[in-house]
N, C-alpha and C positions, 0 to 999 in steps of 0.2 A: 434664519431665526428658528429656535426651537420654541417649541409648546409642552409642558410637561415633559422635560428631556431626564436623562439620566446617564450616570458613566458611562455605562457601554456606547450611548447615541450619541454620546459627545467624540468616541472616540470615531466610528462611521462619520460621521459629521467631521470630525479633521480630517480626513481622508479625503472627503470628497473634495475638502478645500485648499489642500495640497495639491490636486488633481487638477481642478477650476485654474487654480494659477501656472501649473506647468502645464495643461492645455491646451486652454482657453485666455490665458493671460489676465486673468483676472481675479480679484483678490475680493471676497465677497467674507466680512467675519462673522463671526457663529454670537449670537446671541441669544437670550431666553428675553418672551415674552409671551401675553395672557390673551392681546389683539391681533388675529389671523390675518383681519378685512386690511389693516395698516401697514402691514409686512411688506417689505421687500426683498427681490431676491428669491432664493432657495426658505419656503416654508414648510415648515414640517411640524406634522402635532400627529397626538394620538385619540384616534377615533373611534369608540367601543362600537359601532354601529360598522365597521366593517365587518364581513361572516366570519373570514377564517383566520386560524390563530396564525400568524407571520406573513398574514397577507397585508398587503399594502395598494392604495392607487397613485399611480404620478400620472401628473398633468403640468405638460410643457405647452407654455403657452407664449403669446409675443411680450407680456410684461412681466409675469413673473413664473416660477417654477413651484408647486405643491408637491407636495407629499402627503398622504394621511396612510394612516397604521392601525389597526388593530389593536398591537402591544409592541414594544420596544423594540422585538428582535425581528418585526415586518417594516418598523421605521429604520432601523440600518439595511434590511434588503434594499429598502426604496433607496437610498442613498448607494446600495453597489450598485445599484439597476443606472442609478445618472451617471457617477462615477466612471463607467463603462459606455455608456453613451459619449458622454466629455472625451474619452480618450479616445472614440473613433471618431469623433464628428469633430470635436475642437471648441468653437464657439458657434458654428454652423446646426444646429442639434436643431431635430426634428422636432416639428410642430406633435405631441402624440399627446393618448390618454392610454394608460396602461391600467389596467384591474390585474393581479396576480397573488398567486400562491401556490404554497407546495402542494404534490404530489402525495406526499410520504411525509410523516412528522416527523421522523428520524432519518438523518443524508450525514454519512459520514464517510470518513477515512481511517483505513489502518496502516498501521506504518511497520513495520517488522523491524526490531532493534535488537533482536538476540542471535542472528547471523553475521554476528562479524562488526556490523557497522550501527556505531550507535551516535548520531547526530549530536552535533554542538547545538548549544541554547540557540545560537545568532540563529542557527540553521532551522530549528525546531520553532524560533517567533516568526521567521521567516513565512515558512511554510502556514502556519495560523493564521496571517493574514490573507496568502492567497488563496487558503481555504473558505477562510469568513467572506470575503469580496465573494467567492462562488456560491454563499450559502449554505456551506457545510455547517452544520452544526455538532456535530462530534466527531470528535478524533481521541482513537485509541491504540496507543504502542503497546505493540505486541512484545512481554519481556518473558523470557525462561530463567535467564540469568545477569538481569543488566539494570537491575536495583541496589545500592548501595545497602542492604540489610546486612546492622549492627554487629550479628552474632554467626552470620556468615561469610565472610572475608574470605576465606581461600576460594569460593565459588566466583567473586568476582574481581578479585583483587587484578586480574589482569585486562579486563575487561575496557575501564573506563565508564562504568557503569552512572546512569543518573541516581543522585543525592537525593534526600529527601527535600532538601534546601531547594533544589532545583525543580523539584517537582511542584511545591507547594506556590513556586512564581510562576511555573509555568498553566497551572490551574487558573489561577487568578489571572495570567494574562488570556489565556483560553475566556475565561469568564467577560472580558471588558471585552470580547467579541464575537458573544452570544455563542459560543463553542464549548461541546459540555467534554473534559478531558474527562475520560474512561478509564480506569484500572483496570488493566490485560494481565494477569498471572497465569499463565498456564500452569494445572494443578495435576496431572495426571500424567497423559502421555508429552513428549519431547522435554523428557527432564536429563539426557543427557550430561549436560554440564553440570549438573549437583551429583547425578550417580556415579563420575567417575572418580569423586574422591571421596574418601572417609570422614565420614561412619555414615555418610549418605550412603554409600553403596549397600551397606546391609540393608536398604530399604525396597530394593530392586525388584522385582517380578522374578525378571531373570537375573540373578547376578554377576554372571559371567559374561552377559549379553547374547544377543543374536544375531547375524549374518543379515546386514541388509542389504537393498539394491541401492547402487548409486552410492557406496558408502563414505565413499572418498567425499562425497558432498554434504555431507552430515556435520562432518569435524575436521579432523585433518588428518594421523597419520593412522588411526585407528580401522582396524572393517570388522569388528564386532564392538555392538551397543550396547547397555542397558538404556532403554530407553521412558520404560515405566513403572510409577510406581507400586509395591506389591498394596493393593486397595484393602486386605486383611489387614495388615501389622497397626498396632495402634501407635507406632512411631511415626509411621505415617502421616496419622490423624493431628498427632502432635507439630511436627515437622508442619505443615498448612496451616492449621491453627496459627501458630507464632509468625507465618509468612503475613498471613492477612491482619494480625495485630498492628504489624510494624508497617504494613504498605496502606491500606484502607487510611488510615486517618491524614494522609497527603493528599486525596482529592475531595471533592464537595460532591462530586457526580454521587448519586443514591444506585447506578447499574455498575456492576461487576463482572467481567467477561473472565470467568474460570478454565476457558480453552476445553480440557477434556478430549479431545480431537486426539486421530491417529494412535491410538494404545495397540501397541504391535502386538508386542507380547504378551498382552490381557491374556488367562488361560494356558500359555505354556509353559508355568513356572509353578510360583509358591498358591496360585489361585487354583493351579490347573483341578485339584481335586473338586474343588467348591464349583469351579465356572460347570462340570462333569454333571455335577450335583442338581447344580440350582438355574444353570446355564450359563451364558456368558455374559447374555442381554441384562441378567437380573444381576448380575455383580457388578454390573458396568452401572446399571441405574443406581443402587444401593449406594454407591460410593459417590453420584451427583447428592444424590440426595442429602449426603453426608455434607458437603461442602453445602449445598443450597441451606443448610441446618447452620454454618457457619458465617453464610452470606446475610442472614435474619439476625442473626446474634450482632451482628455489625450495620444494620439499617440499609444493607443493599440487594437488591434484585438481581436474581443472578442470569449472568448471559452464558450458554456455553454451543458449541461448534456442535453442528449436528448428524456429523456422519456416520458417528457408531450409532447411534440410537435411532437411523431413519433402518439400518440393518438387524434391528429387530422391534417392526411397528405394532406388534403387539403390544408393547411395552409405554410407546407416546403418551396415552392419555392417563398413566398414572402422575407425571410430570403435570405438579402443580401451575394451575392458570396464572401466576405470576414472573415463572421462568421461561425466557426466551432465549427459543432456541436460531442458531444462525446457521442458515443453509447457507454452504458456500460451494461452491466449484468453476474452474475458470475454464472452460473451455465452450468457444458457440454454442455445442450441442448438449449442453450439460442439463438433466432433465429438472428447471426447476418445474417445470408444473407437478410434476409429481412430487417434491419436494413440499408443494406449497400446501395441495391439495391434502396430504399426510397431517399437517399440521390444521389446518381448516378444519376438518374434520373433527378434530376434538376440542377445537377452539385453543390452541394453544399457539402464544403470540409468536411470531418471528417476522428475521429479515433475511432480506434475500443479501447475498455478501458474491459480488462478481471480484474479478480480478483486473488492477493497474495490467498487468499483464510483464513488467519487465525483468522478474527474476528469471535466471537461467537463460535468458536469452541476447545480453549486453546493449543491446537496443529496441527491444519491446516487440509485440507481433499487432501489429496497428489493426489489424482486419480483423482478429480474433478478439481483440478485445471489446474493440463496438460491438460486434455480434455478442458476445458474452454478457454484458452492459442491460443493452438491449432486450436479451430472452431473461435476462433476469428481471429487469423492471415490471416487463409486458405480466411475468408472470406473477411478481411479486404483487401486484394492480389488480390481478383477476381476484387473487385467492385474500386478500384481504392483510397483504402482511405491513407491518407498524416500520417498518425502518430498511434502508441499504446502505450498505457496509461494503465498500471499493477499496478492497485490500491491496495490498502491496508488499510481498517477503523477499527474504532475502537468502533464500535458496543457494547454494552454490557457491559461497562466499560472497555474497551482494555482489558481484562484479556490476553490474549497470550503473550508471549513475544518475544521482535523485531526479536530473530532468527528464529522463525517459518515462518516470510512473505522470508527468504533468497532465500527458493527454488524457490516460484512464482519470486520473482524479477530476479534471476537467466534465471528462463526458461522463463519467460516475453522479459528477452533482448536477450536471443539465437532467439528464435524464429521471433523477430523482427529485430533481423541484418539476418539471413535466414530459413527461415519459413520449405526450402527440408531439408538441410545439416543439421537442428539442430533438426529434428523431431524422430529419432531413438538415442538422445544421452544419455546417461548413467548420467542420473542427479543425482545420489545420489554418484555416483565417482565423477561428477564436482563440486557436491557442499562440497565433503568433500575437495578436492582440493584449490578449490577458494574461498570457503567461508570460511571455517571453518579452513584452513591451515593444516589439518590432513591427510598425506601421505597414514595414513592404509587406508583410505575411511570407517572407522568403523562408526565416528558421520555423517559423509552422509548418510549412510544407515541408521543408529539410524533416522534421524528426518526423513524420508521421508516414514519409516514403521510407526512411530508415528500418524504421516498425514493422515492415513489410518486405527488408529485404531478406528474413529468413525466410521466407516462400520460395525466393527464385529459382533456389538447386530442385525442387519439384516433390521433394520429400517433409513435408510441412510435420512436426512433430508435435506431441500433447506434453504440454509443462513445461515450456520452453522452445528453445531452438537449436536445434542441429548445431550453425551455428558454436553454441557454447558446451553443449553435450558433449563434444566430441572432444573437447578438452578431460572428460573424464572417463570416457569410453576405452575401452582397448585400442590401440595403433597397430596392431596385425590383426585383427580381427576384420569381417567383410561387412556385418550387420550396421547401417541399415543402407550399403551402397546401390542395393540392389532395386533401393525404391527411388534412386537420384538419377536423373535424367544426364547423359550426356551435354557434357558444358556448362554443365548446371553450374556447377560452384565459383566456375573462372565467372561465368557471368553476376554470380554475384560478386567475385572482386571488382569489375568494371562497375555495376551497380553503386557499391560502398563508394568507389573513387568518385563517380560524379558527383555524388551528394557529398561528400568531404570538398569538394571546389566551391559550392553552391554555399558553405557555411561562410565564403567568405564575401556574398552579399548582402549578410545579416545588417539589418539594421536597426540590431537589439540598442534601447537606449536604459536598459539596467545596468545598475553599479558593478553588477556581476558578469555584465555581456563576456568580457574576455577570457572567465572561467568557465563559463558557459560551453564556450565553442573549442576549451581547450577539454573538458569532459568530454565532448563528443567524439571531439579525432582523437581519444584515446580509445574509447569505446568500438569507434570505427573501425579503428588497429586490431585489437584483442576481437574481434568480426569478422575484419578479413583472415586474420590468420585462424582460424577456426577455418574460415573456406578452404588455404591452401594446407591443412590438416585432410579435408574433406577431398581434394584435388588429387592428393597423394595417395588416400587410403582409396579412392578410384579409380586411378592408375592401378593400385596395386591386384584390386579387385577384376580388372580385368588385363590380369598379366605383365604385368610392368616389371623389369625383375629388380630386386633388393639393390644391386650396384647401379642399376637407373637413378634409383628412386633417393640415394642418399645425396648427392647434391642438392635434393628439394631436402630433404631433413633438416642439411646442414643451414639452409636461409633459414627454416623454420626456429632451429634453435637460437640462430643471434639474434631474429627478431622476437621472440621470446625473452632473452634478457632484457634486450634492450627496450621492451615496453614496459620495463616495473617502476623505473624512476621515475615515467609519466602515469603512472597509475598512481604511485605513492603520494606526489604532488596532488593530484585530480581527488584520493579520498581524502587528503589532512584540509583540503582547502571547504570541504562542511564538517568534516567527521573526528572525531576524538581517533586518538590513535589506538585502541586498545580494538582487537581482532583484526587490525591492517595483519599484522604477523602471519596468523593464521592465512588469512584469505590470499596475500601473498604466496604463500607456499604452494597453494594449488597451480599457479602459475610455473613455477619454479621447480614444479615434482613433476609438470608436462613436458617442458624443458628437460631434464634427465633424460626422462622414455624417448622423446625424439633424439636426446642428441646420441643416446645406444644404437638406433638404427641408423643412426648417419656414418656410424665405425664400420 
């Protein structure tokens, strides 16, 4: 029975009662009523005398079950908090009294949809509920070029990009479960796919582009970018303006994440004289400022990415007390206290933003990302920051697939509703539990050893994983053989094989179980062969000569082919088909380079 209910708690409240009967086998229906003391069952009302805002208390007892709430979106906690109880316990559910609440008033996820792969709706509600169930409350896709805008078509015409239509249901569903959907435009740097066609490119810094690292990972057959916009030209200005016209008025969310992030070439182009001038920090601010002027004209608070402007901290506290900024970096060691501290100092809000951890690396790096989680929370907790943001991009042609980022998002939201109580939990039984719906906790363990098998060859890499790297690396070159231990990489083959055995005592009970486990032993595939890419270039490293070494080329390259049409399967089965092409090709152009050295 509800007590002052409303849409969204009606929609938590089905859930849990879907849950109660595939459980617990019991069918308990959702009513509204005014009498608490006459209730039975599951009662639930909203209580202004609890402290905090989305906090809630359950009290399971031998005749009936409470709930009480603060406000609406601490009465669906309290109903994930049973819901999850129900589904480990059954009907057997412990006698308890829980008091709780978040950490952090902002717990959200990013999703990167401008690398390749841009999710189906089924895919995208999917993911909102088992976000909501963990207490995420925002989620923001990250788009450079995977919005449907009216008056630019050759930018995404090939894309498969989300509609406005699309966007505007997927708000409102985000809304019916307390999820506040965020508009992500990046507005600066990584504009790539706008500057490389006309009359965007005359907009360019650089226009001819410039020579980056990894470039094959950036696009496909290109190795010079423009990547930024020139922040003088008022085409520019214009060009933004009209973005945020046509995309702002599809969500409800009042925060706007403008990116701003990564501007390569700021200063060595059409700025160069002025960054010379006035510097680079002050062109770089002038130009947020400009957007944050554009963000108020539209009634939203602007979010932008904070790693140019931590690199000239003179500059911080002109940044108005209303724009928050997000520190972000994914690696254990990544300094957020100094991050945090920067910002503390002039009172200026932010979040700390860790990483899912699975771009770049086909199956996630499980150690690095808890520890990254982790130093991010502890530090975001000291210095006083408003929100964590547990991203996930898609680096490299997204080769990973969507269930490798579960665990980060998982442990992303434990740790941002409590940073003490969730630091010792058993994440590969919660994520077989809650993510994966599998009682044994077999595929919990299964992906979280996974996560961990690019450690084995001894050479542990930042922003990925060897692993996947090496599919972009040079294949005669030695770098970085010299840091891999003997055996190292065969052992990771044997590693990947056991755990590909082990998928088959899953006993996932989702409608998706069988796509599940066919995503992974693809993932596993395009892993292993990464190792015997890594096995070969070790051999060769220490002496193996060229006529040795091509019989392992020639396995390399049929298993190369032969892994695209379970690739292509494994991304159509969430994802739209627009950047499969692209991302494919990366596979397909590594396949060449081996199969040259197999002649």
């Amino acid at each position: 029975m509800l007590h002052g209910e409303a849409r969204a708690e009606i929609v938590a409240a089905r859930r849990l009662q879907e849950a109660l009967e595939r459980y617990a086998g019991v069918r308990w229906e959702i009513r509204a009523g005014t009498s608490v003391a006459e209730s039975e069952g599951v009662v639930a009302a909203i209580d202004h005398r609890v402290e905090k805002h989305e906090g809630y208390h359950l009290t399971i007892g031998d005749e009936r079950i409470g709930i009480v709430a603060r406000d609406g979106a601490g009465l669906a906690h309290g109903f994930s908090t049973l819901l999850q109880l129900v589904r480990q316990f059954g009907r057997r559910l412990p006698r308890v009294h829980i008091e709780d609440h978040p950490d952090f008033a902002h717990r959200g996820v990013m999703l990167d949809i401008s690398r390749d792969k841009v999710p189906t709706m089924e895919t995208l509600y999917g993911l909102v509920d088992m976000l909501s169930e963990w207490k995420i409350n925002q989620l923001q896709l990250y788009m450079e070029h995977t919005f449907a805008y009216q008056r630019h078509r050759a930018v995404w015409k090939d894309a498969s990009p989300l509609t406005g239509e699309e966007i505007l249901a997927l708000d409102a569903y985000c809304r019916d479960r307390h999820v506040e959907l965020v508009p992500n435009q990046n507005s600066f740097g990584h504009m790539e796919r706008w500057l490389i066609h006309k009359p965007y490119s005359e907009l360019a810094e650089v226009p001819g582009g410039i020579a980056l690292p990894h470039a094959s990972m950036l696009l496909t057959k290109r190795r010079k970018f423009s990547t930024t916009l020139n922040p003088l030209d008022l085409r520019s200005r214009a060009l933004i303006e009209g973005l945020y016209e046509e995309l702002l008025p599809h969500f409800t969310s009042t925060n706007f994440n403008v990116g701003c992030d990564e501007t390569w070439e700021l200063g060595q182009g059409r700025s160069k004289a002025a960054c010379e001038s006035r510097g680079k920090g002050r062109v770089y601010l002038d130009w947020l400022m400009e957007l944050h002027e554009r963000c108020e004209r539209h009634g939203r608070r602007t979010m932008f990415w904070g790693d140019i402007i931590k690199q000239h901290p003179e500059l911080i506290a002109e940044i108005p007390r209303d724009v928050t900024a997000l520190a972000w970096g994914y690696e254990h060691d990544h300094p957020f206290d100094a991050d945090g501290l920067a910002y503390r100092k002039v009172r200026l809000p932010f979040y700390v933003c860790p990483g899912a951890g699975g771009w770049n690396s086909f199956l996630g790096r499980t150690d690095n990302m808890v520890a990254n989680i982790t130093n991010a929370t502890a530090n975001g907790l000291k210095h006083g920051g408003s929100g964590v943001l547990t991203t996930e991009w898609g680096d490299g042609g997204h080769m990973q697939p969507a269930p490798v980022a579960w665990a980060g998002f998982m442990f992303g939201a434990a740790m941002s509703w409590s940073h003490v109580a969730s630091g010792g939990m058993d994440l590969a039984r919660s994520l077989s539990l809650h993510a994966f719906d599998d009682p044994s906790g077999e595929t919990g363990r299964v992906a979280c050893e996974l996560g961990n098998a690019y450690a084995i060859n001894g050479a542990k890499t930042r922003n990925g994983s060897l692993l996947q790297q090496l599919y972009f690396l040079p294949l005669d070159g030695d770098w970085p053989m010299q840091r891999v231990r003997a055996g190292g990489f065969e052992d990771t083959s044997e590693a990947l094989a056991a755990q590909a055995g082990r998928l088959d005592a899953s006993r996932m009970q989702r409608p998706d179980a069988d796509m599940i486990v066919d995503e992974y032993r693809t993932a596993i595939e395009l892993a292993d062969i990464g190792a015997a890419i890594g096995a070969a270039k070790h051999a060769r490293a220490n002496g193996a000569s060229a006529a040795k070494l091509r019989p392992r080329w020639r396995r390399i390259a049929r298993r190369l082919e032969a892994v695209v049409p379970a690739y292509e399967e494994a991304w159509l089965s969430r994802n739209r088909d627009g950047g499969l092409a692209d991302s494919v090709w990366r596979i397909r152009e590594l396949g060449k380079r081996v199969t040259a050295l197999s002649q």
